[in-house]
MMTF fields as JSON, N, C-alpha, C and O atoms, coordinates in Angstrom:
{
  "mmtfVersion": "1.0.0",
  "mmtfProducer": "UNKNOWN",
  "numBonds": 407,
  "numAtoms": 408,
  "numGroups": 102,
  "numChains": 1,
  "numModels": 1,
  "chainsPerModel": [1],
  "groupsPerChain": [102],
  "chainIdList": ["A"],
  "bondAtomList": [4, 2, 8, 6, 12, 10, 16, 14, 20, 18, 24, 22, 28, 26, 32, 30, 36, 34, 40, 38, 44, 42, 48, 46, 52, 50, 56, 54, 60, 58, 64, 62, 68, 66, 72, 70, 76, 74, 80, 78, 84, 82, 88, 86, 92, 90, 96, 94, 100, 98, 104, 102, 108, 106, 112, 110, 116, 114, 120, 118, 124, 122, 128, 126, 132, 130, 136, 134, 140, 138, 144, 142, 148, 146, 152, 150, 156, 154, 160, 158, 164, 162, 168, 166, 172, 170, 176, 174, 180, 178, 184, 182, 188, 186, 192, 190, 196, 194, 200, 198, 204, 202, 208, 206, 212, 210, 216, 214, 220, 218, 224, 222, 228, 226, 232, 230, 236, 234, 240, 238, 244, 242, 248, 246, 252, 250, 256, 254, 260, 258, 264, 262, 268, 266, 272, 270, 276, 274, 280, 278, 284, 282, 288, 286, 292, 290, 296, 294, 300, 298, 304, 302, 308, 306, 312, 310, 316, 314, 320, 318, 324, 322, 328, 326, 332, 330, 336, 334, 340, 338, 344, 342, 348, 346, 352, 350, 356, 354, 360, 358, 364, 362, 368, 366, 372, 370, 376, 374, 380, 378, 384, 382, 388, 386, 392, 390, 396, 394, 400, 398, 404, 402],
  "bondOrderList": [1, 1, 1, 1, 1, 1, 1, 1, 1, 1, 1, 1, 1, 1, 1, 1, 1, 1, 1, 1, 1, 1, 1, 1, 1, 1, 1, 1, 1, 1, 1, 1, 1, 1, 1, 1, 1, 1, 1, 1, 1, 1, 1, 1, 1, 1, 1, 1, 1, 1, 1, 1, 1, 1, 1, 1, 1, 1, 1, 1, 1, 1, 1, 1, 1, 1, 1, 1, 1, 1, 1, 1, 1, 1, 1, 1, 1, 1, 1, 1, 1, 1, 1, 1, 1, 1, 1, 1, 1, 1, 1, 1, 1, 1, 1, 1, 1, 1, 1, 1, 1],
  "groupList": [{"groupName": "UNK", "atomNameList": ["N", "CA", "C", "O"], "elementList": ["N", "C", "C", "O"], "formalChargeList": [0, 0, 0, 0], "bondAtomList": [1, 0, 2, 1, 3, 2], "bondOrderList": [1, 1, 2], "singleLetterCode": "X", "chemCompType": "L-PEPTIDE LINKING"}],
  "groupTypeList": [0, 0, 0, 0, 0, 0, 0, 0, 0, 0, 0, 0, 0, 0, 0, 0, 0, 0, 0, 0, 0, 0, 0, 0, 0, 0, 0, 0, 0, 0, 0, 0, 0, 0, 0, 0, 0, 0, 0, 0, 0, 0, 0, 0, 0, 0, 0, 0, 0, 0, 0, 0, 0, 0, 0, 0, 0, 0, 0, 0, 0, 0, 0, 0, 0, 0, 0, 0, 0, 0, 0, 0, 0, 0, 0, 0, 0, 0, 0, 0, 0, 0, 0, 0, 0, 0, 0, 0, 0, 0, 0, 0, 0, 0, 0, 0, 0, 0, 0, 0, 0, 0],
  "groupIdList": [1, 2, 3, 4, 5, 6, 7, 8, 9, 10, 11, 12, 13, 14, 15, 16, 17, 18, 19, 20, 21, 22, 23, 24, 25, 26, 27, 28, 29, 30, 31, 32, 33, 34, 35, 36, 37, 38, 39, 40, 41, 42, 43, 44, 45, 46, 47, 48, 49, 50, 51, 52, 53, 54, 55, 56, 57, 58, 59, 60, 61, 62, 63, 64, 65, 66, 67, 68, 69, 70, 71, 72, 73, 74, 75, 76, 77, 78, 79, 80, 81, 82, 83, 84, 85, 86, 87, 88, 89, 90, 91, 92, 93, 94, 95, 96, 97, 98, 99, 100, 101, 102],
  "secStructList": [7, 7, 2, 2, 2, 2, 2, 2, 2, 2, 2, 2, 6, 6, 6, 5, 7, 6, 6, 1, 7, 5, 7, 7, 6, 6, 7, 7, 6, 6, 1, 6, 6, 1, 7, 3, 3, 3, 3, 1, 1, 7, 4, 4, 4, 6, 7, 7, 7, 7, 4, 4, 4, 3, 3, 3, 3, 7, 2, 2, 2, 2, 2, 2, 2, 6, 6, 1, 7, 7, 2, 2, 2, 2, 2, 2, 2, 2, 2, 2, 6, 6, 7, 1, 6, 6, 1, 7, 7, 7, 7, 7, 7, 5, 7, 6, 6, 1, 7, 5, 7, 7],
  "xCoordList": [8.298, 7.172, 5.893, 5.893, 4.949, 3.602, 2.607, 2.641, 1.725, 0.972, 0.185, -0.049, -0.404, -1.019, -0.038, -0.525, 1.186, 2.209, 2.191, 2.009, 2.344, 2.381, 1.17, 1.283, -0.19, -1.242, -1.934, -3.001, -1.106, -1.196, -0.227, -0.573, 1.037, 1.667, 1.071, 1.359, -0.155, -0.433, -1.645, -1.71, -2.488, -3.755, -3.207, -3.683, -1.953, -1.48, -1.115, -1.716, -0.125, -0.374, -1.404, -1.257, -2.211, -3.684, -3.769, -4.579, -2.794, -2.147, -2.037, -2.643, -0.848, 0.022, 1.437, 1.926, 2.114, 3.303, 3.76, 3.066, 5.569, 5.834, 6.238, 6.659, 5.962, 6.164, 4.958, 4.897, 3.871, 2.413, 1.515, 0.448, 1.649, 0.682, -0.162, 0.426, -1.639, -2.217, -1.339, -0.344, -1.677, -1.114, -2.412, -3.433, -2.408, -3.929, -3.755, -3.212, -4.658, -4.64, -4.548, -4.143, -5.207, -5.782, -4.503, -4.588, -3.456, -1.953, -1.546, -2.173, -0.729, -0.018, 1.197, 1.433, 2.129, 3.962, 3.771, 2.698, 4.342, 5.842, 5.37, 6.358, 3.894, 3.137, 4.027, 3.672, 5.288, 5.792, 4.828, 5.243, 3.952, 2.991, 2.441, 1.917, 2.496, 1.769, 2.581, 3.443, 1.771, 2.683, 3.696, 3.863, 4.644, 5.819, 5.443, 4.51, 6.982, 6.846, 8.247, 9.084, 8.596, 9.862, 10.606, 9.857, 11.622, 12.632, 13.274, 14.31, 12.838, 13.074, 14.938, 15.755, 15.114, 16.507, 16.85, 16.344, 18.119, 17.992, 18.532, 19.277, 18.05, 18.419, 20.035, 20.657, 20.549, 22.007, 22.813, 24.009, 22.412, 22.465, 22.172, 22.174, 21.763, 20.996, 19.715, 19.182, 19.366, 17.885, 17.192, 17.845, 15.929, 15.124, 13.7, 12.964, 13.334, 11.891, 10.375, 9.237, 10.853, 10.214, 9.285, 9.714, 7.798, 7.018, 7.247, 6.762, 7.975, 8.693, 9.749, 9.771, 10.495, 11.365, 10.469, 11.228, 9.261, 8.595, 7.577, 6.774, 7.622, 6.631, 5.509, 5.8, 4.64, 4.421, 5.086, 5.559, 4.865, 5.491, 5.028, 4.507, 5.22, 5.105, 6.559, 7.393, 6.838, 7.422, 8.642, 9.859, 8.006, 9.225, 9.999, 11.205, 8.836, 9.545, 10.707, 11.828, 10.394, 11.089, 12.302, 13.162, 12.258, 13.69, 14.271, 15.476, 13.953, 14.461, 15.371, 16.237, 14.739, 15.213, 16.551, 17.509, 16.567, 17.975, 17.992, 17.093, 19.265, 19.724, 19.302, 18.819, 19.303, 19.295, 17.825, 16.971, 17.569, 16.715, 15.481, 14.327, 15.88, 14.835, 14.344, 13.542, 14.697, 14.289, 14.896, 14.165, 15.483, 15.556, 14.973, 14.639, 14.732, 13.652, 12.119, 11.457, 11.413, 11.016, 10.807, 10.027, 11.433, 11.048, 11.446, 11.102, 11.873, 11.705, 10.668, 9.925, 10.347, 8.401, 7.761, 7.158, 7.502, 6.517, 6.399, 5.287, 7.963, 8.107, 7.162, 6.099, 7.248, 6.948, 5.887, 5.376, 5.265, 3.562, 2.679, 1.451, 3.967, 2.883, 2.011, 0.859, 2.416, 1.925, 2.522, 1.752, 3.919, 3.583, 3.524, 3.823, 3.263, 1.799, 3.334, 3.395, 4.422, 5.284, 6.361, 7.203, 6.079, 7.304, 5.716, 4.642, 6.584, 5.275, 5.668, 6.492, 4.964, 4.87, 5.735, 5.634, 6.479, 7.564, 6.658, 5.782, 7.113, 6.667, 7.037, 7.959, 6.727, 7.879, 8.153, 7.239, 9.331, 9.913, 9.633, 9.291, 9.578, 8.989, 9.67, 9.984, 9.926, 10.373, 9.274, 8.164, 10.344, 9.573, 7.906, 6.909, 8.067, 6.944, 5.903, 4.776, 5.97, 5.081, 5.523, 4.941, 6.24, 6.645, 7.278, 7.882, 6.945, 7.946, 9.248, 9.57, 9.725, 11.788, 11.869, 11.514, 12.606, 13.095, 14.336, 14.968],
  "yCoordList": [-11.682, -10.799, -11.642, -12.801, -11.119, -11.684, -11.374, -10.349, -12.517, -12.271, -11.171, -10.711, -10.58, -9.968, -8.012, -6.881, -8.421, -6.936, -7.354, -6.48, -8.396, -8.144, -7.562, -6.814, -8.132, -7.301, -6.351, -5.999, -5.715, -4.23, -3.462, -2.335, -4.065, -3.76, -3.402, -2.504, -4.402, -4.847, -3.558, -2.584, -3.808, -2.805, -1.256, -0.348, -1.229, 0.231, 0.825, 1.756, 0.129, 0.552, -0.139, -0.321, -0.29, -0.428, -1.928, -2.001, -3.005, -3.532, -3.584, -4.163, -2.623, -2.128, -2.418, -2.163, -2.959, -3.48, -1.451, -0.528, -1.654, -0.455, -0.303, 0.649, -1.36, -1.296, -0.574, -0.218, -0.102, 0.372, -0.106, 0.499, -1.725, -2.408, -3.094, -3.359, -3.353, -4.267, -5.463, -5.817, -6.186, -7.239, -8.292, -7.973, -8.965, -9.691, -11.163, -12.257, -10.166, -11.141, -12.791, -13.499, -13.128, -14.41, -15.583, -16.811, -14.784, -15.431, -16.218, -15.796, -17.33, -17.661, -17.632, -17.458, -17.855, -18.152, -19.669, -20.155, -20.342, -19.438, -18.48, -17.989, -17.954, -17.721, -15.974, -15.132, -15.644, -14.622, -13.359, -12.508, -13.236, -11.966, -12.241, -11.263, -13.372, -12.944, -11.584, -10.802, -11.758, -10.945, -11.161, -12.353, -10.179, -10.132, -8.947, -8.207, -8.804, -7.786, -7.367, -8.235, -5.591, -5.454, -4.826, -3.996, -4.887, -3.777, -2.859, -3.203, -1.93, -0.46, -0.294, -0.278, -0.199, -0.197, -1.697, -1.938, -2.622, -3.911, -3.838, -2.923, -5.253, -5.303, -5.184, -4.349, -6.114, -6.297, -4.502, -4.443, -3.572, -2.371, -1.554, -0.349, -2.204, -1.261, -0.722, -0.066, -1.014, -1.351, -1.699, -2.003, -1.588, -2.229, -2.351, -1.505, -3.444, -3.916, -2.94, -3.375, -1.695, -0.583, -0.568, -0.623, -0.483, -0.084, 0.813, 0.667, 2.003, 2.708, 2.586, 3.317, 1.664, 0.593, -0.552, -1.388, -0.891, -1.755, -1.394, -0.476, -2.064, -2.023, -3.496, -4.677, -3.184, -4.439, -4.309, -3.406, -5.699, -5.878, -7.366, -8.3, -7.445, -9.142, -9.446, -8.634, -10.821, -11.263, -11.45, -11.495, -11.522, -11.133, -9.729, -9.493, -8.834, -7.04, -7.24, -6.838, -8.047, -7.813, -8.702, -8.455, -9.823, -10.527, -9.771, -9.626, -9.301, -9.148, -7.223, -6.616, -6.873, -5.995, -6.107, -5.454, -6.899, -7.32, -6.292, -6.091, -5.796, -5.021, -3.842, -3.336, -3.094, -2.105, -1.335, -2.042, 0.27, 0.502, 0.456, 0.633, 0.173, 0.598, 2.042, 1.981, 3.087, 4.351, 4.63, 5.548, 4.468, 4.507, 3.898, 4.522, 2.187, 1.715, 2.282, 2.311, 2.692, 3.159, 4.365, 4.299, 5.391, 6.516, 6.228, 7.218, 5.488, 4.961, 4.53, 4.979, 3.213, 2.684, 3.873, 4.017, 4.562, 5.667, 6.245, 6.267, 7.137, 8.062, 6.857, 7.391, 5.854, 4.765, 5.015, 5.632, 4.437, 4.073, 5.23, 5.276, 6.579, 7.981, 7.877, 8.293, 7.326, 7.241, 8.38, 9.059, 8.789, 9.811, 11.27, 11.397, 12.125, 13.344, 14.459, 15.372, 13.705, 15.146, 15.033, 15.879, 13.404, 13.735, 13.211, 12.609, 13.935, 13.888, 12.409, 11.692, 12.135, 10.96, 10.835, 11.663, 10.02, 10.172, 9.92, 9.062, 10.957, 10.821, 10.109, 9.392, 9.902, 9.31, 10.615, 11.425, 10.862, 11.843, 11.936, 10.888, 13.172, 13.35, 14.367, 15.429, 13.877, 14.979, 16.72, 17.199, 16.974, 18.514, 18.259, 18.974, 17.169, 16.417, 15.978, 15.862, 15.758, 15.103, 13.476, 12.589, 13.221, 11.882, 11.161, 11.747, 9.819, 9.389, 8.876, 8.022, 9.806, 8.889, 7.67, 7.481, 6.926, 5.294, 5.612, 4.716],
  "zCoordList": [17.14, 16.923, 16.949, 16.536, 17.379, 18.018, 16.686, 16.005, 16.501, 15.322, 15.037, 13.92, 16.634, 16.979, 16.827, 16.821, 16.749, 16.376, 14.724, 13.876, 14.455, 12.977, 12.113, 11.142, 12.748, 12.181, 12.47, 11.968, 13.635, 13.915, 12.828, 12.475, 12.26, 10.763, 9.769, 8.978, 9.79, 8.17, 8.334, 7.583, 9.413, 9.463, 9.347, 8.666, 10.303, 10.245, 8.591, 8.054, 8.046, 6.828, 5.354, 4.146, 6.17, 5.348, 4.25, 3.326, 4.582, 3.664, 2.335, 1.434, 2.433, 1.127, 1.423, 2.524, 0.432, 0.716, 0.106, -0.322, 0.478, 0.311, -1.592, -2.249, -1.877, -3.867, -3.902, -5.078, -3.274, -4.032, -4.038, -4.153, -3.88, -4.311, -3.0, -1.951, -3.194, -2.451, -1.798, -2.43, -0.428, 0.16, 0.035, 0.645, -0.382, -0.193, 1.227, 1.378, 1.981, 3.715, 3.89, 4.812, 2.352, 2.068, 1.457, 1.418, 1.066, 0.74, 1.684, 2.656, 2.141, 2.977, 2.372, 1.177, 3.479, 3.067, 2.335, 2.693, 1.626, 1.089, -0.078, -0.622, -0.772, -1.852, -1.836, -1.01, -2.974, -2.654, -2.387, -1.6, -2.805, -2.675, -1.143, -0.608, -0.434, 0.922, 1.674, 1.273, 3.077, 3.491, 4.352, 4.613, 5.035, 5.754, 6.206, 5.894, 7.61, 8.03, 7.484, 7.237, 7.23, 6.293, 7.483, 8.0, 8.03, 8.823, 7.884, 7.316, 7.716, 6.945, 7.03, 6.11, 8.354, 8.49, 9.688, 10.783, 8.73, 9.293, 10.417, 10.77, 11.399, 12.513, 12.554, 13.21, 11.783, 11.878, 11.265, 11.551, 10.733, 10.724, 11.562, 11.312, 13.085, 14.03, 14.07, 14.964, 13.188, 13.117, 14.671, 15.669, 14.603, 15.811, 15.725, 15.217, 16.243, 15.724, 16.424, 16.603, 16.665, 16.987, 15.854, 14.702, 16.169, 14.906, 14.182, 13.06, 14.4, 13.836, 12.622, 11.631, 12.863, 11.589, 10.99, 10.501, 10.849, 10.521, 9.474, 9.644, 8.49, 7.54, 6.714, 6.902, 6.099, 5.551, 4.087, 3.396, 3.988, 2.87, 1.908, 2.517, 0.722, 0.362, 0.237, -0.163, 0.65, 0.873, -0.256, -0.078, -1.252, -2.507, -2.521, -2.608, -2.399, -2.214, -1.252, -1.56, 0.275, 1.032, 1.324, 2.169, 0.475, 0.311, -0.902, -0.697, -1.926, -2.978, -2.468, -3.098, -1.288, -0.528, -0.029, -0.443, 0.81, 1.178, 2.607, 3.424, 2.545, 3.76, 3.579, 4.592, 2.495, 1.718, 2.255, 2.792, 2.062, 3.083, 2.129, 2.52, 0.698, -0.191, -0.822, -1.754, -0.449, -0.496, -1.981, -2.35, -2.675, -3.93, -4.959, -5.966, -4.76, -5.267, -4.863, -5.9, -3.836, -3.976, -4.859, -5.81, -4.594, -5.081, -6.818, -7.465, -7.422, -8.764, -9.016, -9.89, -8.011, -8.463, -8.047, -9.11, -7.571, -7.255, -8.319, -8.845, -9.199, -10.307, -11.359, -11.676, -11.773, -12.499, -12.642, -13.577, -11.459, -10.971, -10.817, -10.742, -10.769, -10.827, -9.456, -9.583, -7.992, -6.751, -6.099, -5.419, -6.172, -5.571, -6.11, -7.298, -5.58, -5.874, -6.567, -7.391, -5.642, -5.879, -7.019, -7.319, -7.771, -8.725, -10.224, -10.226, -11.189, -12.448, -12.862, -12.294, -13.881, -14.415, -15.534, -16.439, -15.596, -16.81, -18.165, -18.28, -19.252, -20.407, -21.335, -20.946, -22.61, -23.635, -24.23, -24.383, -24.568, -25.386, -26.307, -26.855, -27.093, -28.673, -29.169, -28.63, -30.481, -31.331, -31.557, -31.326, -32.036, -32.784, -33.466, -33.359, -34.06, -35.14, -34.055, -34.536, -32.982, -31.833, -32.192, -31.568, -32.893, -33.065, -31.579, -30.68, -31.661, -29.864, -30.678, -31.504, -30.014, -29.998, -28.85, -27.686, -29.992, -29.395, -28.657, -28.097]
}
C-alpha cells in the first residue's frame, strides 16, 4: 500500500481510529497511538485491501484487534462512550431511594 492510499484512509475517515477517538498525524510508528491502516475483514480471512475493507486506526486498537472484525468491541465502546446516537448511555442503577447499587 502506497503512502499516498494510506492517507486517502486517514483523510477519508477524518482521522479517527474506529475506538472513537482522534488519530493525531504527528505520531510516528512504533508510538502505539500513531496511525495504521486496519483490514476490517483480514486478508488471510478473505479479506481484500479494497478501500472498502480498510480503515484507520492506531496502531494499538489495531494489533490488539487481531483477526477478529471488531464489531462487537466496537459497538461496546460506542454503548460506553455514548458515540453512537442509537444505543442510550448506560446508567448506574439505583434503588427505589435514588440510591446507586454496587
Amino acid at each position: 500500500m502506497t503512502k499516498k492510499q494510506r492517507l486517502a484512509i486517514y483523510e477519508r475517515d477524518g482521522w479517527y481510529c474506529f475506538c472513537g477517538k482522534p488519530i493525531d498525524s504527528a505520531l510516528k510508528s512504533p508510538d502505539p497511538m500513531s496511525a495504521s491502516v486496519d483490514h476490517i475483514y483480514a486478508r488471510v480471512d478473505g479479506g481484500t485491501d479494497d478501500p472498502a475493507n480498510l480503515r484507520a486506526a492506531h496502531r494499538k486498537c489495531n494489533s490488539s484487534k487481531g483477526r477478529h472484525t471488531g464489531v462487537l468491541k466496537e459497538r461496546r465502546q460506542k454503548r460506553k462512550f455514548g458515540t453512537d446516537r442509537n444505543q442510550p448511555v448506560p446508567q448506574p442503577l439505583r434503588g427505589r431511594d435514588g440510591q446507586r447499587l454496587t
